[in-house]
Backbone as CSV, one residue per row, in Angstrom:
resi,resn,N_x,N_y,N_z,CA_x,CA_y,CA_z,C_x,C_y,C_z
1,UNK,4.472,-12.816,12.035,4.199,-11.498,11.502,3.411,-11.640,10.205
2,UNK,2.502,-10.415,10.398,1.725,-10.437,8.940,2.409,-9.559,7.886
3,UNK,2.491,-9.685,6.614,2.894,-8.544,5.535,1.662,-8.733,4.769
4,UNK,1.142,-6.971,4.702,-0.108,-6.538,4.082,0.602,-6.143,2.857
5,UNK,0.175,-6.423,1.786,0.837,-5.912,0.548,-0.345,-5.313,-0.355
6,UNK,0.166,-3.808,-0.673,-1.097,-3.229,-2.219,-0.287,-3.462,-3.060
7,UNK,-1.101,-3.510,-3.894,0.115,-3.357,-5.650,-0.958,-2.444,-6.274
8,UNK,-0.061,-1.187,-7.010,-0.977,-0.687,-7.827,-0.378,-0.215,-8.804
9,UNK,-1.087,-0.300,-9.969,-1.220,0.245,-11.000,-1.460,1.724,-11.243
10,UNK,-0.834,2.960,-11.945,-1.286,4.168,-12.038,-1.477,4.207,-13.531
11,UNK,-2.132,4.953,-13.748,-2.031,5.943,-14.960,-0.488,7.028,-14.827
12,UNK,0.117,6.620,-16.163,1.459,7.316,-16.140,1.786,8.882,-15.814
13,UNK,0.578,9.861,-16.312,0.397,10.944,-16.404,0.099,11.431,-15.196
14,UNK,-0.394,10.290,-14.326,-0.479,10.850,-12.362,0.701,10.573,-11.831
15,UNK,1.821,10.141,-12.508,3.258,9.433,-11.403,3.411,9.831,-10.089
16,UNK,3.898,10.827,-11.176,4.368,12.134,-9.770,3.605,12.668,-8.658
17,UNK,2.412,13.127,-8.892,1.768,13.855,-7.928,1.431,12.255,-7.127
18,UNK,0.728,11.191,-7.629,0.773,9.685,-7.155,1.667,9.810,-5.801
19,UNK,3.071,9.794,-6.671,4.280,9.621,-5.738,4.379,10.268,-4.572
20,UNK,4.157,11.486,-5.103,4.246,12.338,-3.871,3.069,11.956,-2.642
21,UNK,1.976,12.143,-3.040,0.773,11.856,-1.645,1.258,10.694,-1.363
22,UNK,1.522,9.535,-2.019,2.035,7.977,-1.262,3.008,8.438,-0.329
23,UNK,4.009,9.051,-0.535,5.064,9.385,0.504,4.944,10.148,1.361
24,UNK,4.357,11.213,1.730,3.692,12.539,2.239,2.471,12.353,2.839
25,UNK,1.713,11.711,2.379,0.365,11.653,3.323,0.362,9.881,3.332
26,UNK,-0.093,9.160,2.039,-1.232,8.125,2.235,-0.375,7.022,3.354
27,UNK,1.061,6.717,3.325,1.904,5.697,4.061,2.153,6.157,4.997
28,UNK,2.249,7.477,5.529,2.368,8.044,6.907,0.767,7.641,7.197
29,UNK,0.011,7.990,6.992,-1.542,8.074,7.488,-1.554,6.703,7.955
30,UNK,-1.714,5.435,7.150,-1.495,4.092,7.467,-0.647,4.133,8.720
31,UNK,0.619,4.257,8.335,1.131,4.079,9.689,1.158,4.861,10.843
32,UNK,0.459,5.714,11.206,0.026,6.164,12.365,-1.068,5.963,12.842
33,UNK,-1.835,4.827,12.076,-2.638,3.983,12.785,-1.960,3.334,13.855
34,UNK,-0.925,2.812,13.957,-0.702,1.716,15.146,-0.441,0.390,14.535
35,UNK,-0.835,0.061,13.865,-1.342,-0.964,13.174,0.030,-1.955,12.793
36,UNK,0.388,-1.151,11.764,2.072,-2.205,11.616,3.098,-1.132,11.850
37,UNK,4.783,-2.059,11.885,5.247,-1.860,12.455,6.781,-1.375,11.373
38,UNK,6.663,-1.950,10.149,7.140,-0.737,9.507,6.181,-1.220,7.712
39,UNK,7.131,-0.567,6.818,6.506,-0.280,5.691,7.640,-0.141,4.308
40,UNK,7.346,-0.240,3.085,7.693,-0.469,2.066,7.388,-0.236,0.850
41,UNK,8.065,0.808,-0.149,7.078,1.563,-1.255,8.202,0.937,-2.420
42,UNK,7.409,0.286,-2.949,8.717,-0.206,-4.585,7.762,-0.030,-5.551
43,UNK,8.941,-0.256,-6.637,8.472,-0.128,-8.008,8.726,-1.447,-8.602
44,UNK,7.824,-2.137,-9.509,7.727,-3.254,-9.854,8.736,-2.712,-11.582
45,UNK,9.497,-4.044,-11.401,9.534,-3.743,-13.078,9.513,-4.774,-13.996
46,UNK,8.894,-4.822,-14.909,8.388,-5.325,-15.769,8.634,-5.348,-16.773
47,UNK,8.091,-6.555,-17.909,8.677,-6.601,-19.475,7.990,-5.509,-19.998
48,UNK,7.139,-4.885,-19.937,6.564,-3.706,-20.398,6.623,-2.647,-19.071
49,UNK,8.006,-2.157,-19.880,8.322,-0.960,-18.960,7.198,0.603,-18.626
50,UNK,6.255,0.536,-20.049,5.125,1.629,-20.198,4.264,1.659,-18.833
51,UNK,4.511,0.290,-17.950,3.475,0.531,-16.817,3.869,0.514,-15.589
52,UNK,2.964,1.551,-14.889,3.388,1.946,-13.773,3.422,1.213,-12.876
53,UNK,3.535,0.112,-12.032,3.236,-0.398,-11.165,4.260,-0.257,-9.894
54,UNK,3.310,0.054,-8.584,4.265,-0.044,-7.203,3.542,-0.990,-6.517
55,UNK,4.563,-1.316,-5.368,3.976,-2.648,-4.182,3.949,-1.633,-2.973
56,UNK,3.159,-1.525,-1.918,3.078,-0.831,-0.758,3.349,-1.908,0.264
57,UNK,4.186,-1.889,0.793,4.179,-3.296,1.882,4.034,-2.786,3.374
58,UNK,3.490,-3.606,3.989,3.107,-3.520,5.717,3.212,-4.139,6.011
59,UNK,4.003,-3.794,7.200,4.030,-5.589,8.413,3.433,-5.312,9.927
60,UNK,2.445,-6.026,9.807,2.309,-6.120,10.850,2.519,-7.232,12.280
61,UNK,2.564,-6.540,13.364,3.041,-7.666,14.326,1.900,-9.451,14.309
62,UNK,1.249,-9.082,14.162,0.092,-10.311,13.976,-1.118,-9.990,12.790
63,UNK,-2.196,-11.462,13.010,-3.791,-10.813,12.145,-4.426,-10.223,13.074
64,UNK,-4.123,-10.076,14.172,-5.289,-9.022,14.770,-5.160,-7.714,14.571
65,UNK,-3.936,-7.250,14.797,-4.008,-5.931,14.311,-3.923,-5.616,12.670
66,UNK,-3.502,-6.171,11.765,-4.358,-6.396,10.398,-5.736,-6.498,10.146
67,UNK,-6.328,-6.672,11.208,-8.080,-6.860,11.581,-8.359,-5.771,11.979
68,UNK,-7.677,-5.182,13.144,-7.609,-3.999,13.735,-8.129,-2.829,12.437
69,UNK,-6.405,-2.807,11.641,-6.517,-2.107,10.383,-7.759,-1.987,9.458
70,UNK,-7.811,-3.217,9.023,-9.399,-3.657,8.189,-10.413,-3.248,8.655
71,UNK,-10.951,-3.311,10.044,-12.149,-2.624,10.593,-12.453,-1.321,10.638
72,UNK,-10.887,-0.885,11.550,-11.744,0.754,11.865,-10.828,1.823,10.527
73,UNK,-9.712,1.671,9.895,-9.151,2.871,9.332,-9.263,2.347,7.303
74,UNK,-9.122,0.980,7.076,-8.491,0.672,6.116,-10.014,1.465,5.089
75,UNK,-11.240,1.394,5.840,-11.913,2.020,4.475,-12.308,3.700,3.831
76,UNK,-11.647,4.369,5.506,-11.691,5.474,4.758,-10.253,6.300,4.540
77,UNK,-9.314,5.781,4.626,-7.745,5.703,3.546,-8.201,5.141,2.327
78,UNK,-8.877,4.421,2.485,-8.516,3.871,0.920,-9.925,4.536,0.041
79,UNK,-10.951,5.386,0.496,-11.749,5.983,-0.020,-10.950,7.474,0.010
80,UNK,-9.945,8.220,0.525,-9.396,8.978,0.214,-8.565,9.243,-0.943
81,UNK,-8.048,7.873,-0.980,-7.113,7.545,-2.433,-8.045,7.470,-3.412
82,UNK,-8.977,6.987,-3.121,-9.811,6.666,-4.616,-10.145,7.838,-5.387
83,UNK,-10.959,8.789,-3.920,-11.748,10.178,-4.196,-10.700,10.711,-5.191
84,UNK,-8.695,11.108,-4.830,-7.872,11.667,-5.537,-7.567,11.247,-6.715
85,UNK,-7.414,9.647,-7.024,-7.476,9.487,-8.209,-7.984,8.750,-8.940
86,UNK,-9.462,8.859,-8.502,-10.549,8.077,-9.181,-10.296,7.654,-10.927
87,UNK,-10.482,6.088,-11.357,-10.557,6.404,-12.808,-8.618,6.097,-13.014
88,UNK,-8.366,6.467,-12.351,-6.225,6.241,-13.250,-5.463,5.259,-12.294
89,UNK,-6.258,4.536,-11.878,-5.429,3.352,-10.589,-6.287,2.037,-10.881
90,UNK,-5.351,0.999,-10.529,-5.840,0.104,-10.159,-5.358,-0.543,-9.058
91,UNK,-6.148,-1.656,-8.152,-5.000,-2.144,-6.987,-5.810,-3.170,-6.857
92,UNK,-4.447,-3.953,-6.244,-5.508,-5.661,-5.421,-4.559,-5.466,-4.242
93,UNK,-5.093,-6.111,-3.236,-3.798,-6.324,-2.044,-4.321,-8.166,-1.563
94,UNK,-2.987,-8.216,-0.572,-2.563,-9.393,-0.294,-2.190,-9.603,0.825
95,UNK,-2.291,-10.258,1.357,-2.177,-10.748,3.037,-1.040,-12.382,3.206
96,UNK,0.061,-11.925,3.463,0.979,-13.491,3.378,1.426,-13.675,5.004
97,UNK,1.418,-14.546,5.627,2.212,-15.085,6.505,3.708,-15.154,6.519
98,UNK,4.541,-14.011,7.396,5.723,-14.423,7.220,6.012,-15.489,7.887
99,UNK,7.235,-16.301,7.338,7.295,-17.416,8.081,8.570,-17.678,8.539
100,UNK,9.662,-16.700,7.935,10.980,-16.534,8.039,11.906,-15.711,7.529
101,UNK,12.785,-14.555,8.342,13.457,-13.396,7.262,14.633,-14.275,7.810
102,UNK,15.472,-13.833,6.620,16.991,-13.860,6.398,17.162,-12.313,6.305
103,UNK,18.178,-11.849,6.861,18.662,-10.689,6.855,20.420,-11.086,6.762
């Protein structure tokens, strides 16, 4: 299994409304691609509590459908997010190989 991970950074003064479209639209939208198979919204915390940071996590069943994702949907989701809060975000994402859960 693949885990797609965003991390982002907000501007503090967007939290909320942030929060809300992540939960309400932008992680439903992702996942009704098909694509992965579930999902994960945290809050990072940090020695400097002043910053916002969340992790978006995705798993998907393999890299093809992570390829899948990347080709046909991942650039205009993520040009939707930008358009809303152009200027008060930052993000990198990450692509890891799971290799083993303990549950």
């Amino acid at each position: 299994m693949i885990l797609y991970n965003v991390t982002v950074s907000i501007d503090p003064s967007i939290k909320e409304e942030w929060i809300t479209y992540m939960r309400s639209t932008h992680i439903p939208d992702v996942m009704a691609t098909g694509c992965f198979i579930e999902s994960r919204f945290s809050k990072l915390h940090a020695e400097d509590e002043s910053e916002e940071t969340y992790a978006i996590s995705y798993v998907a069943k393999n890299i093809e459908q992570l390829d899948i994702y990347q080709k046909e949907h991942a650039k205009g989701l993520q040009e939707d997010h930008s358009s809303r809060f152009v200027g008060k975000f930052g993000a990198f994402r990450s692509i890891l190989s799971i290799i083993e859960e303990f549950k």
